[in-house]
C-alpha positions, 0 to 999 in steps of 0.5 A, spaced: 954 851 820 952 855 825 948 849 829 954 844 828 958 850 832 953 852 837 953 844 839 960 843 839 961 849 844 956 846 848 960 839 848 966 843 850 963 846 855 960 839 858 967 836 857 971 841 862 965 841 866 965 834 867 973 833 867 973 840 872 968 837 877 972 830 877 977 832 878 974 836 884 972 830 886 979 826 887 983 832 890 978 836 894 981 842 892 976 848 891 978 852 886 977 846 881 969 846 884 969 853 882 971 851 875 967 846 874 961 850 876 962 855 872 962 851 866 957 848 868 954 855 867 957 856 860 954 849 858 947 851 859 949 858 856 951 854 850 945 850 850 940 856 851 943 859 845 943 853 840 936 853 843 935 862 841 939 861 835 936 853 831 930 851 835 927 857 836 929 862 832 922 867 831 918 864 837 922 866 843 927 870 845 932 867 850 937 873 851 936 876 857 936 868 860 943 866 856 945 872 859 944 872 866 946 864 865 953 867 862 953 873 868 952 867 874 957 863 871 963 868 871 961 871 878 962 863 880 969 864 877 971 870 881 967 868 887 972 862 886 978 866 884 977 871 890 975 868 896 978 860 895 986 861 898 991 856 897 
């Protein structure tokens, strides 16, 4: 059960990336590219965990990636959040 709810966190992830970034791309405001950014951090973090947790799960250890991956994404965010005016 794990493995489909790791994968479908992932999808969601990619999803709001993707419909985040277009819709950058239509109005250039600059929050929404924060945004996309930032999930398209949390996508690759989901992907390192399904990888940590199914493909790999006594061979490697992807902690301290997911982690740094889940750090970079929410400083995007508040970078976004804090310096962006409008």
């Amino acid at each position: 059960m794990g493995e489909v709810i790791y994968t479908l966190c992932m999808l969601t992830s990619l999803t709001c990336a993707v419909l985040l970034l277009a819709s950058y791309r239509r109005t250039r405001y600059r929050l929404l590219f924060w945004s996309g950014a930032c999930f398209t951090g949390m996508t690759l973090n989901n992907l390192l965990l399904l990888l940590d947790k199914v493909v790999f799960p006594t061979q490697v250890d992807l902690l301290p990636w997911r982690l740094a991956s889940a750090l970079v994404a929410c400083l995007l965010l508040l970078y976004g959040l804090i310096y962006e005016k409008e």
